[in-house]
N, CA, C and O atoms as a DFTB+ gen file, in Angstrom:
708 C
 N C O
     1  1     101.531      59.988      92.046
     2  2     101.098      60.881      93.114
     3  2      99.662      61.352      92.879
     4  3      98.831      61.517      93.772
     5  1      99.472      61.548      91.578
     6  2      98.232      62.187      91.106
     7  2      96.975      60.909      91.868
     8  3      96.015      61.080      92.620
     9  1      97.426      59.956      91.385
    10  2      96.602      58.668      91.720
    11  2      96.612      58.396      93.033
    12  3      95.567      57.975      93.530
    13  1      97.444      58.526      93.622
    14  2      97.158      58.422      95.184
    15  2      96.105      59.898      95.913
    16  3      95.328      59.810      96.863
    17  1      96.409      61.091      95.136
    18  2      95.846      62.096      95.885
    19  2      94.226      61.662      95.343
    20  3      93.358      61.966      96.161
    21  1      93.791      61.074      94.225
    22  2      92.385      61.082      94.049
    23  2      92.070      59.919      94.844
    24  3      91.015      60.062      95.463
    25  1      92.740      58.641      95.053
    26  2      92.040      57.726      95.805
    27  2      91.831      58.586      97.216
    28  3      90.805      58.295      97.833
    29  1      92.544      59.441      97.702
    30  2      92.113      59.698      99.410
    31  2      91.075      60.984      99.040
    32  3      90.182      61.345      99.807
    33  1      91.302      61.499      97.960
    34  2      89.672      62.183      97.909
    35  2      88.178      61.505      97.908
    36  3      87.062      61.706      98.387
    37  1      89.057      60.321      96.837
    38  2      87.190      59.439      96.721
    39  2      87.196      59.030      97.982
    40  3      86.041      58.665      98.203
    41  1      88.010      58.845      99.186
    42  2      87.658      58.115     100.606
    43  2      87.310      59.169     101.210
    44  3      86.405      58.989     102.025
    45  1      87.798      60.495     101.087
    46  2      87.075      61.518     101.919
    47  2      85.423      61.725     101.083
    48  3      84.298      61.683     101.580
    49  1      85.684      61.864     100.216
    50  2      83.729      61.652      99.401
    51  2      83.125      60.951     100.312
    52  3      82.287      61.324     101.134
    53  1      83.802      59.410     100.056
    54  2      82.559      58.441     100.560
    55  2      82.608      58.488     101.835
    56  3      81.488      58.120     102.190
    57  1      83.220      58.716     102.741
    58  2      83.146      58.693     103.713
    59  2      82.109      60.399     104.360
    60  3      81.497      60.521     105.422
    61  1      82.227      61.112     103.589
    62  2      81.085      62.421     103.966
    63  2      79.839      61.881     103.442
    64  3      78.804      62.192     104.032
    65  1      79.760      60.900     102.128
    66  2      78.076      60.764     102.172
    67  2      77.705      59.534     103.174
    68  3      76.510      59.369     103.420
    69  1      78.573      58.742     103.712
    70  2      78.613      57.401     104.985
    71  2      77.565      58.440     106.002
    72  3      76.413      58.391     106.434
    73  1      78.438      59.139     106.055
    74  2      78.421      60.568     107.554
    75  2      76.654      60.997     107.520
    76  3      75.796      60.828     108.386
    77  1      76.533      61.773     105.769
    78  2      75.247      62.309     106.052
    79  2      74.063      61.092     105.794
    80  3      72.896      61.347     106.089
    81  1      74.417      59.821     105.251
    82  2      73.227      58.569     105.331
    83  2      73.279      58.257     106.601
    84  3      72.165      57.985     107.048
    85  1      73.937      58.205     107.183
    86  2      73.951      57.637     108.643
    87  2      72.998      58.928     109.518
    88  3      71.992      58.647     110.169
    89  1      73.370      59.903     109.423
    90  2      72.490      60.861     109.968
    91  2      71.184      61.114     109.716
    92  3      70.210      61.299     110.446
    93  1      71.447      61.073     107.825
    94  2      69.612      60.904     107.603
    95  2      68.563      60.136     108.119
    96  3      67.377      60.447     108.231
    97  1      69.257      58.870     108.487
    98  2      68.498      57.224     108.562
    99  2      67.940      57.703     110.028
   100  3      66.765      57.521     110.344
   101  1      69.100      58.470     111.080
   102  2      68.893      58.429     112.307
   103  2      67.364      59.983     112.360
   104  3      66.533      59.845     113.258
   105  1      67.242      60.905     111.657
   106  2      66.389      61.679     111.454
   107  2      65.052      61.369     111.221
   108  3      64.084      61.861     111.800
   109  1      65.049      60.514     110.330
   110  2      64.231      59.331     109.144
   111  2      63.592      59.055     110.505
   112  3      62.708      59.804     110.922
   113  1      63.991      58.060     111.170
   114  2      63.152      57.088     111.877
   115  2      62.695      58.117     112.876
   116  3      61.467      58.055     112.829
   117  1      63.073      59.111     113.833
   118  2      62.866      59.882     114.691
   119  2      61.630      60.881     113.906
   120  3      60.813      61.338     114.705
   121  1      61.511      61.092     113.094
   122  2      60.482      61.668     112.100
   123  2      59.309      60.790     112.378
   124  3      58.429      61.018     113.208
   125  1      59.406      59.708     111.545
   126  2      58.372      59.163     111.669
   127  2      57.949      57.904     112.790
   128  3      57.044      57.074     112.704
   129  1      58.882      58.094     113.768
   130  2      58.252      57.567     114.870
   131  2      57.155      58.700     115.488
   132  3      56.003      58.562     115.898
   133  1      58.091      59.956     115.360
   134  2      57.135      61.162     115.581
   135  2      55.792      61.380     115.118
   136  3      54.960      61.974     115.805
   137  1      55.549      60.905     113.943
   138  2      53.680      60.535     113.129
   139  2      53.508      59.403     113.472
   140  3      52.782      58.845     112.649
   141  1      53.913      58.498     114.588
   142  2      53.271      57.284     115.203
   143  2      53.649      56.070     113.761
   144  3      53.172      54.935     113.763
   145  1      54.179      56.371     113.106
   146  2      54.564      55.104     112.262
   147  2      55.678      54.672     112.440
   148  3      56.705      55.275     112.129
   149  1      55.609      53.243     113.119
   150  2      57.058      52.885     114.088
   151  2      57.508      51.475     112.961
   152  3      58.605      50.994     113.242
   153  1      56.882      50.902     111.931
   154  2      56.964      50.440     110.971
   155  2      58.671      50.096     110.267
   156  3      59.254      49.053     109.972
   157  1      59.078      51.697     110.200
   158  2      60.474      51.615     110.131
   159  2      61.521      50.997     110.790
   160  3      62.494      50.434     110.288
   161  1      61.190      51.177     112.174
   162  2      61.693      50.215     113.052
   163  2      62.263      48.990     112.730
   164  3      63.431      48.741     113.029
   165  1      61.192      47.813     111.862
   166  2      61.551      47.167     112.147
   167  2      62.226      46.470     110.846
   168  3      62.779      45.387     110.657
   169  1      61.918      47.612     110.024
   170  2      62.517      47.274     108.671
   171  2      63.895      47.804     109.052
   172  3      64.807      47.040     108.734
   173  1      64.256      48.913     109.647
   174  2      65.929      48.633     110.452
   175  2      66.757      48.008     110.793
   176  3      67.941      48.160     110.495
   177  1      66.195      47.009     111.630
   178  2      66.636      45.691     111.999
   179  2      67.511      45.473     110.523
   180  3      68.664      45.777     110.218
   181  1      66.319      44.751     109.701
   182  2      66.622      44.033     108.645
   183  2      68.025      44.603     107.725
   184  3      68.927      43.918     107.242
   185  1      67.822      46.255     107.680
   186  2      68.767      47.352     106.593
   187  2      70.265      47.601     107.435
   188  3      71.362      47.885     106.956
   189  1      69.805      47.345     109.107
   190  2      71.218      47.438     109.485
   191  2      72.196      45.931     109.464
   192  3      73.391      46.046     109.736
   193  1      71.773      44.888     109.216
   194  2      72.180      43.870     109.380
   195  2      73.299      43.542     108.436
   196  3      73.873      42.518     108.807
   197  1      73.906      44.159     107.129
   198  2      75.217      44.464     106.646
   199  2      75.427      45.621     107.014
   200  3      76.647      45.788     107.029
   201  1      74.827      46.640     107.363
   202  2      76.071      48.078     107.791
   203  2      76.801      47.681     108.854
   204  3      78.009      47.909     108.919
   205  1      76.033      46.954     109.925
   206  2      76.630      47.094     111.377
   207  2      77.638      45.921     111.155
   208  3      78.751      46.049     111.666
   209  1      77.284      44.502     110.262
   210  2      78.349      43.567     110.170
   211  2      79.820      44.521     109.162
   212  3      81.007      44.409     109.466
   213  1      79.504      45.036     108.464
   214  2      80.765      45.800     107.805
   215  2      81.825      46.658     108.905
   216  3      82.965      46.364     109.266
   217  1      80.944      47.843     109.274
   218  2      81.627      48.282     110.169
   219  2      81.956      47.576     111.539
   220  3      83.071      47.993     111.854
   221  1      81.688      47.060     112.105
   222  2      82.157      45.616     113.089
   223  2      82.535      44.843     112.807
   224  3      82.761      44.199     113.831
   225  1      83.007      44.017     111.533
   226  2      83.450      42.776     111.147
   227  2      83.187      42.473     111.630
   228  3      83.914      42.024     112.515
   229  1      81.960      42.339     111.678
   230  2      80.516      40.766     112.280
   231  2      80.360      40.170     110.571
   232  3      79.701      40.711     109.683
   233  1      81.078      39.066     110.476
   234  2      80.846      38.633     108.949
   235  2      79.609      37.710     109.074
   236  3      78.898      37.465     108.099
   237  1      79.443      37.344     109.973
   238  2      77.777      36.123     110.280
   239  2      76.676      36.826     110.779
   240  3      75.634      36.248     111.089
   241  1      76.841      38.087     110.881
   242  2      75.519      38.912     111.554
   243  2      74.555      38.393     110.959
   244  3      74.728      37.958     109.820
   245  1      73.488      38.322     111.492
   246  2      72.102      37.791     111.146
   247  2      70.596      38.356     111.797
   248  3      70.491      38.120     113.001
   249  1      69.600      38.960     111.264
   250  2      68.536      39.179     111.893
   251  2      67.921      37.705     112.657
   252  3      67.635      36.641     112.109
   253  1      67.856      38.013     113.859
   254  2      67.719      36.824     114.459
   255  2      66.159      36.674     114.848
   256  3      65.836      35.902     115.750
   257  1      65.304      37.351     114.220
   258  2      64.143      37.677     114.139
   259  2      63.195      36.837     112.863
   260  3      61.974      36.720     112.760
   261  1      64.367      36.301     111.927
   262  2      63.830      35.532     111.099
   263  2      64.412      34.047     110.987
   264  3      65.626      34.126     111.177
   265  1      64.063      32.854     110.778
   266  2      62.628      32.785     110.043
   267  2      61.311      32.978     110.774
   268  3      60.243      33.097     110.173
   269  1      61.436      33.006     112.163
   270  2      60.804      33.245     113.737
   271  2      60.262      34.894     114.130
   272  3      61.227      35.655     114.069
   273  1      59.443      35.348     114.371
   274  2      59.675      36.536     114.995
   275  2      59.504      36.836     116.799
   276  3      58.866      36.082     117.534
   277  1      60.004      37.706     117.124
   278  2      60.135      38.025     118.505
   279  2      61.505      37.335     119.058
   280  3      61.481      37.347     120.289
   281  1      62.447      36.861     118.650
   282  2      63.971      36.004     119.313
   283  2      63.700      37.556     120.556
   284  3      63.401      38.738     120.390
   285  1      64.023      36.648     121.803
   286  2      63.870      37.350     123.005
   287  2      65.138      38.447     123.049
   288  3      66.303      38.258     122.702
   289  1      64.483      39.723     123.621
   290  2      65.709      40.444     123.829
   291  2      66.903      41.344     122.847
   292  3      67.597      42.310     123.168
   293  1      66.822      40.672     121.684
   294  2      68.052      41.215     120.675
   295  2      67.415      40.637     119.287
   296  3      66.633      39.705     119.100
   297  1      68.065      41.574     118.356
   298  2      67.371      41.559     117.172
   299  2      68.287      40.666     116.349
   300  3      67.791      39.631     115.903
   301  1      69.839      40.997     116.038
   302  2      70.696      40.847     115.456
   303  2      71.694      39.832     116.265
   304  3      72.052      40.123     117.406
   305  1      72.140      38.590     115.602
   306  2      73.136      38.106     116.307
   307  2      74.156      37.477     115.722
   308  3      73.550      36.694     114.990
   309  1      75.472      37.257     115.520
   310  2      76.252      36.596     115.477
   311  2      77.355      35.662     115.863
   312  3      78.515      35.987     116.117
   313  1      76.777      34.300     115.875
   314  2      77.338      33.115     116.547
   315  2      78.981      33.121     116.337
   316  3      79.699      33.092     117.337
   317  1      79.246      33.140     115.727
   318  2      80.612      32.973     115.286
   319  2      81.496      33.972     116.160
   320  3      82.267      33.514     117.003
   321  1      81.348      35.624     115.902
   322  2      81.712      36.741     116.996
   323  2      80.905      36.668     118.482
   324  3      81.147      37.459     119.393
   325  1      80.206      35.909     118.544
   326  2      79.926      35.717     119.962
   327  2      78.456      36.992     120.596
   328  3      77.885      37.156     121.674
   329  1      78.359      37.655     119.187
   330  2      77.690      39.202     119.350
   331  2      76.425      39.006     119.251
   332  3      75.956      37.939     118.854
   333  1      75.646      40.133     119.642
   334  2      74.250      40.216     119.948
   335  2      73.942      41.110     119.858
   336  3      74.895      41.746     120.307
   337  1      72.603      42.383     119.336
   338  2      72.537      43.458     118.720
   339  2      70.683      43.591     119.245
   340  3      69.734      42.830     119.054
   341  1      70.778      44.662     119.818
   342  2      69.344      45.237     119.975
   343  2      69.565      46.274     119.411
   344  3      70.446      47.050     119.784
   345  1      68.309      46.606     117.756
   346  2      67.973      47.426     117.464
   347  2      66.471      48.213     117.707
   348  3      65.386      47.680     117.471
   349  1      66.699      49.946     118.363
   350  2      65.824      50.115     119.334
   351  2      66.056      51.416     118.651
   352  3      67.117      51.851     118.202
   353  1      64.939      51.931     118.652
   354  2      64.776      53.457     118.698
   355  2      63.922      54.573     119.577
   356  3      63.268      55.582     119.311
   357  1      64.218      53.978     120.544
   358  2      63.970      54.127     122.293
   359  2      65.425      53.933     122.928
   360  3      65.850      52.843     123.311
   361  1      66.231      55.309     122.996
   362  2      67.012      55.428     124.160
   363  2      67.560      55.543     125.792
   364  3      68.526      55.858     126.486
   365  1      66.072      55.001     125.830
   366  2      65.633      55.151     127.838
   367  2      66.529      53.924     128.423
   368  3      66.920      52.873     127.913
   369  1      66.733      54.666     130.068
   370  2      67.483      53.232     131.145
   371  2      66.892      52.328     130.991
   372  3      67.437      51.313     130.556
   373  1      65.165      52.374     131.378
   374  2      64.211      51.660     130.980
   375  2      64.747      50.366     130.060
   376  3      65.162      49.316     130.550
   377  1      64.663      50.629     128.746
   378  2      64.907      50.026     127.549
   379  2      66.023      48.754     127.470
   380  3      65.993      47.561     127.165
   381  1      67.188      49.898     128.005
   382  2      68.238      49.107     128.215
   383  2      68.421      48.138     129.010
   384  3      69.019      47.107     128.702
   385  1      67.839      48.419     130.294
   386  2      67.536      47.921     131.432
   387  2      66.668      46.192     130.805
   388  3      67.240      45.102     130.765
   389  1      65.517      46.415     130.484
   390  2      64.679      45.704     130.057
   391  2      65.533      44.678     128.686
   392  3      65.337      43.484     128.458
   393  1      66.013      45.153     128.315
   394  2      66.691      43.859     127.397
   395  2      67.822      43.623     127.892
   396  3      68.058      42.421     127.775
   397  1      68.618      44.151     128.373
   398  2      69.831      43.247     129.515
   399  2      68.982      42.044     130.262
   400  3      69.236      40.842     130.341
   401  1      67.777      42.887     130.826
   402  2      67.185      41.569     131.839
   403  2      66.418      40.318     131.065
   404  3      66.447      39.133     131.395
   405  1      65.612      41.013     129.762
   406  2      65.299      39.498     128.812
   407  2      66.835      39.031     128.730
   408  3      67.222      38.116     129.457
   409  1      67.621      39.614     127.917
   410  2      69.053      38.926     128.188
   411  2      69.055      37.890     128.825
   412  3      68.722      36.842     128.270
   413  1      69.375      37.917     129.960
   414  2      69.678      37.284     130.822
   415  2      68.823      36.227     131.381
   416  3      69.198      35.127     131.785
   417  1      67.121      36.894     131.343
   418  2      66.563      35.648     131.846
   419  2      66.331      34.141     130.330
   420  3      65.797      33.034     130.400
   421  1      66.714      34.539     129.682
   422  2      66.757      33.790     128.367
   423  2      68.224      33.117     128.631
   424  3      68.569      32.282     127.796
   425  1      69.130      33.397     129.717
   426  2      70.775      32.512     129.088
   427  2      71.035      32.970     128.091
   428  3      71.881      32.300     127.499
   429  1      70.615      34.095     127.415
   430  2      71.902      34.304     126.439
   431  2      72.943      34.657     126.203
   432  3      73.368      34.760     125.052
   433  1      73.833      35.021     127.611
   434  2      75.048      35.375     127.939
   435  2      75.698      34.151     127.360
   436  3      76.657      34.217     126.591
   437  1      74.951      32.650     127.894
   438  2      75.997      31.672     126.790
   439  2      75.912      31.562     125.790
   440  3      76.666      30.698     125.342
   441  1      75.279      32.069     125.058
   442  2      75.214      32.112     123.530
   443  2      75.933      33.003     123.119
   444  3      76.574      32.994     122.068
   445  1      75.868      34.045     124.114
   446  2      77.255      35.569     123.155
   447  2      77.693      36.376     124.299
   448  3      77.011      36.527     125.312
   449  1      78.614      36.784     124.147
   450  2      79.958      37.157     124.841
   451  2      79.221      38.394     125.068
   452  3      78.602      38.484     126.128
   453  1      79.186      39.463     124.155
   454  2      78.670      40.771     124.234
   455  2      77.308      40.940     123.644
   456  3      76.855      40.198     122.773
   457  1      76.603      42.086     124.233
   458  2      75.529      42.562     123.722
   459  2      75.752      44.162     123.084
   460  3      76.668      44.763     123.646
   461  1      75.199      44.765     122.230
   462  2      75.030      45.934     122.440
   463  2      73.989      46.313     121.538
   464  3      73.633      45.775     120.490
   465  1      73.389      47.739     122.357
   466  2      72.092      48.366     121.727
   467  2      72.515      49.158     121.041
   468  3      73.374      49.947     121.435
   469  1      71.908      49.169     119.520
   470  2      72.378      50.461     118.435
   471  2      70.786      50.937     119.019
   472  3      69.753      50.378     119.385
   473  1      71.257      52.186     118.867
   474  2      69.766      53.346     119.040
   475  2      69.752      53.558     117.494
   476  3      70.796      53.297     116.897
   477  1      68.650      54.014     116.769
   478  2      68.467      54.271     115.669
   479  2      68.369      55.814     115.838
   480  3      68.817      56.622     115.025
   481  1      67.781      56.096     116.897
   482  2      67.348      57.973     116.810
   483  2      69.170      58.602     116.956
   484  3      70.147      58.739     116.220
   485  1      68.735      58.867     118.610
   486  2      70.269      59.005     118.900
   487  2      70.564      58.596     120.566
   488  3      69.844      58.498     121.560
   489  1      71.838      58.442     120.325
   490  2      71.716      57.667     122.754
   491  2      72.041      59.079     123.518
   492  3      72.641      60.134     123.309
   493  1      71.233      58.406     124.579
   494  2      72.000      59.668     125.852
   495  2      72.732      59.748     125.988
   496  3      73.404      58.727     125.840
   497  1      73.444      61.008     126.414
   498  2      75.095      61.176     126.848
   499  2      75.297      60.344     127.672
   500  3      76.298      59.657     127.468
   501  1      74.542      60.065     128.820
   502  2      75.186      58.845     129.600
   503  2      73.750      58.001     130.092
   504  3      72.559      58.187     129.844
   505  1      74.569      56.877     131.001
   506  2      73.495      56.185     131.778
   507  2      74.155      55.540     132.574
   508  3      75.286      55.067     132.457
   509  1      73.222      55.505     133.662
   510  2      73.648      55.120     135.085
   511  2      73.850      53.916     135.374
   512  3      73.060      52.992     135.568
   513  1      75.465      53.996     135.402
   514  2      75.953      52.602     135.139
   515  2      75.758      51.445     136.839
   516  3      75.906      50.225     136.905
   517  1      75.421      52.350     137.900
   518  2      75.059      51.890     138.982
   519  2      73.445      50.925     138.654
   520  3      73.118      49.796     139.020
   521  1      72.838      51.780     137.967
   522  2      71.355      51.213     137.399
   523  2      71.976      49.593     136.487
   524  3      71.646      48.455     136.819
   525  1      72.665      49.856     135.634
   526  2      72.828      48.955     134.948
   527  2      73.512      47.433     135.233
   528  3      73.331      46.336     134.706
   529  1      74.489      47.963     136.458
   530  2      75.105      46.982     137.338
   531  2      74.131      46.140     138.251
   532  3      74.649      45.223     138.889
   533  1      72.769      46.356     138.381
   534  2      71.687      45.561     139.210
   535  2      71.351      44.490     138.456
   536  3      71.132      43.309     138.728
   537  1      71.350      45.344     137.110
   538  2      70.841      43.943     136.250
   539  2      71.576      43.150     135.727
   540  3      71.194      42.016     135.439
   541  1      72.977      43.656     135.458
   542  2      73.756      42.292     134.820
   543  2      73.988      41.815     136.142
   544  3      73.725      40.626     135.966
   545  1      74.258      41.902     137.186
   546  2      74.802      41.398     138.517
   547  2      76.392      40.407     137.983
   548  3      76.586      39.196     138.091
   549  1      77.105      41.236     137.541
   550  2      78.711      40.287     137.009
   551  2      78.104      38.908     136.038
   552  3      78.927      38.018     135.821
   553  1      77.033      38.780     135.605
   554  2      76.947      37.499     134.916
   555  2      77.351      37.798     133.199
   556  3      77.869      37.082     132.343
   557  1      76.807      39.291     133.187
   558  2      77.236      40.204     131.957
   559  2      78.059      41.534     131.492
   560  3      77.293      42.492     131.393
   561  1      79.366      41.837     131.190
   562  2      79.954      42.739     131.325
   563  2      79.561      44.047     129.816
   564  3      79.787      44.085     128.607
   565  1      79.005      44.767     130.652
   566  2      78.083      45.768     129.964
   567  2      78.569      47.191     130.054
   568  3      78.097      48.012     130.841
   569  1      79.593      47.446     129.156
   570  2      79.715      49.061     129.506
   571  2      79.016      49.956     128.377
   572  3      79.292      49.956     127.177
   573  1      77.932      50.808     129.117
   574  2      76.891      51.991     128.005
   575  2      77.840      52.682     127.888
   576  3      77.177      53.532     127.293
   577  1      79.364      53.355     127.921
   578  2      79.622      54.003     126.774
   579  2      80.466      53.187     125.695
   580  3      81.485      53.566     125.117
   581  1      79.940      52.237     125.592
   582  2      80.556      51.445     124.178
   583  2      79.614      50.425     123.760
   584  3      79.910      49.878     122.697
   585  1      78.553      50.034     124.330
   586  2      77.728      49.227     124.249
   587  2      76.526      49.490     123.631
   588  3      75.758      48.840     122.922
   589  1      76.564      50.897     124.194
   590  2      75.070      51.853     123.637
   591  2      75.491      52.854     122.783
   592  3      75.889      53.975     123.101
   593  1      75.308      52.077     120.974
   594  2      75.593      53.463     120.203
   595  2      74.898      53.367     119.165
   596  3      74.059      52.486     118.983
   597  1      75.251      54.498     118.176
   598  2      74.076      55.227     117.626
   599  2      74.944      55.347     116.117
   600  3      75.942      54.726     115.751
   601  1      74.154      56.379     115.428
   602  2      74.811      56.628     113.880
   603  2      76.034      57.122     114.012
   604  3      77.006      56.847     113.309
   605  1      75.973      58.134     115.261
   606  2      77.384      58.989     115.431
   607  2      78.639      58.242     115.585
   608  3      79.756      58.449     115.110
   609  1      78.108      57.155     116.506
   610  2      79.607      56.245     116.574
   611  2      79.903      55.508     115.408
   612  3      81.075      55.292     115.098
   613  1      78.822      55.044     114.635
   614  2      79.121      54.399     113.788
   615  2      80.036      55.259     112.680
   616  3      80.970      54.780     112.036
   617  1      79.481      56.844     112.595
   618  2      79.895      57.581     111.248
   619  2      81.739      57.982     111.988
   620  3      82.451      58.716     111.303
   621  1      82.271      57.460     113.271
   622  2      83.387      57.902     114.176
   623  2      84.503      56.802     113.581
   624  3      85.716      56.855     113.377
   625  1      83.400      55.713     113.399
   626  2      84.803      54.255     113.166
   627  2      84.591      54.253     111.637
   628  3      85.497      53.718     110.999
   629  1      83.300      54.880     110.767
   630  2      84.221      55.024     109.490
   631  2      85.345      56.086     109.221
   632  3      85.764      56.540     108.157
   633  1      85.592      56.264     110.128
   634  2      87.132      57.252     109.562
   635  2      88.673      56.153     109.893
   636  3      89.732      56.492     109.366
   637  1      88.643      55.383     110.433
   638  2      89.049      54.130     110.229
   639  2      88.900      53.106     108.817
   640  3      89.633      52.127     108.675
   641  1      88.439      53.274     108.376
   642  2      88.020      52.142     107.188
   643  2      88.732      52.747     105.717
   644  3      88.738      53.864     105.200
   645  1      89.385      51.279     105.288
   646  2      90.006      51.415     103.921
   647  2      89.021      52.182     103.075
   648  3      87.844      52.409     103.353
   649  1      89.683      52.542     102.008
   650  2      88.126      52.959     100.584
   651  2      87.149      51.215     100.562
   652  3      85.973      51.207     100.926
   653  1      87.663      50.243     100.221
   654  2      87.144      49.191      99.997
   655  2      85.721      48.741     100.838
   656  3      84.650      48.222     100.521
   657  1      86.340      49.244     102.083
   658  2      85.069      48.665     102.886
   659  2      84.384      50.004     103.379
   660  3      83.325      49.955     104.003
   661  1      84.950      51.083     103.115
   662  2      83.870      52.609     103.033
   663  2      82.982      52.341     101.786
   664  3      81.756      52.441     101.765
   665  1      83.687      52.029     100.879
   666  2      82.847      52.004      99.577
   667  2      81.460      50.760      99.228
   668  3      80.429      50.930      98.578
   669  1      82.084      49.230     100.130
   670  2      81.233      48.593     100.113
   671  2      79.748      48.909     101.024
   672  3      78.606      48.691     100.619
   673  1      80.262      49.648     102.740
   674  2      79.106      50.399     103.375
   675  2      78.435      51.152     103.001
   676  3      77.249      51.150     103.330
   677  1      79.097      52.317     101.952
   678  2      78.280      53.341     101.137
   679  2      77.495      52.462     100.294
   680  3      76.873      53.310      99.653
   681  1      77.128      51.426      99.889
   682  2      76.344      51.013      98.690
   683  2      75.190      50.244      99.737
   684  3      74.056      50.699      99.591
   685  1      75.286      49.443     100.489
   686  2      74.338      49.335     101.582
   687  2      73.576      50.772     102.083
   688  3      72.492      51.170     101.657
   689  1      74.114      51.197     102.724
   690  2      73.087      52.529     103.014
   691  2      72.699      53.098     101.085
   692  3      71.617      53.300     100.534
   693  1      73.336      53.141     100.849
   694  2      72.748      53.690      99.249
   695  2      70.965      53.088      99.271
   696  3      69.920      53.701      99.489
   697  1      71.257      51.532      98.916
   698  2      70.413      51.020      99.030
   699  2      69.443      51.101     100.064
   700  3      68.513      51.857      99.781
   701  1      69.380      50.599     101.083
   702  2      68.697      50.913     102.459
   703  2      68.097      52.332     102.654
   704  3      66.971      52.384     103.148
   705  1      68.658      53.365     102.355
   706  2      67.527      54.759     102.640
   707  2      68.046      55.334     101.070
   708  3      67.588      56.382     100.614
């Protein structure tokens, strides 16, 4: 019993420092986008590319930005899950708007099933899903409240996660900020 009550403490641990790295990272970049050094940005890309495959079981996630830079539209992708990942730290319709439509004018709906934008700062409570319906026009099924998320959702589905794979995410962000 003793041993079971400390393993769900070390998962409540790691899972409160998951909570406050995930928050820092999202502060972090909003900071210093704020002194015009957007730099971080794009080293994001690169640092989220095992957090977001852990917590998503995206096991093939890949910055799709390398060995190439600029891959149209989305930063992160994985062939295998069908997934596609814009990392942005710009939460505007705008934004969203604008890479649904590279999306799309690129065909990459056949390359992956879903898209979604992680915000690095934090997302709007909502967005106008009438706005957003112009641009996929049914070729892409896009819902912003699950499509468009941020640290918060991410720090929501580690309360879901064994110690094993809390503990393997905690050592990525360890590393990463």
């Amino acid at each position: 019993v003793t041993k079971d009550i400390s393993a769900i403490m070390n998962l409540v641990d790691v899972r409160h420092r998951i909570a406050y790295l995930l928050a820092l990272s999202s502060k972090e970049v909003e900071t210093q986008n704020a002194m015009g050094q957007f730099d971080i940005n794009t080293v994001a890309e690169t640092v989220f590319v095992p957090i977001l495959g852990i917590v998503f079981g995206y096991h093939h996630l890949r910055d799709l930005n390398l060995p190439r830079k600029s891959f149209p539209a989305v930063d992160l992708g994985d062939d295998d899950a069908r997934i596609a990942i814009q990392v942005t730290a710009t939460p505007t319709i705008d934004k969203v708007n604008e890479t649904l439509r590279v999306f799309l004018k690129y065909d990459l709906e056949k390359r992956f099933d879903t898209v979604k934008i992680y915000i690095l700062t934090a997302r709007r409570e909502s967005y106008p899903v009438a706005t957003i319906r112009k641009v996929t026009r049914k070729r892409l099924k896009f819902d912003p409240k699950t499509d468009i998320i941020d640290a918060r959702d991410l720090a929501r589905l580690v309360r879901f996660m064994d110690l094993q794979r809390a503990t393997d995410l905690l050592a990525y962000l360890e590393d990463g900020f």
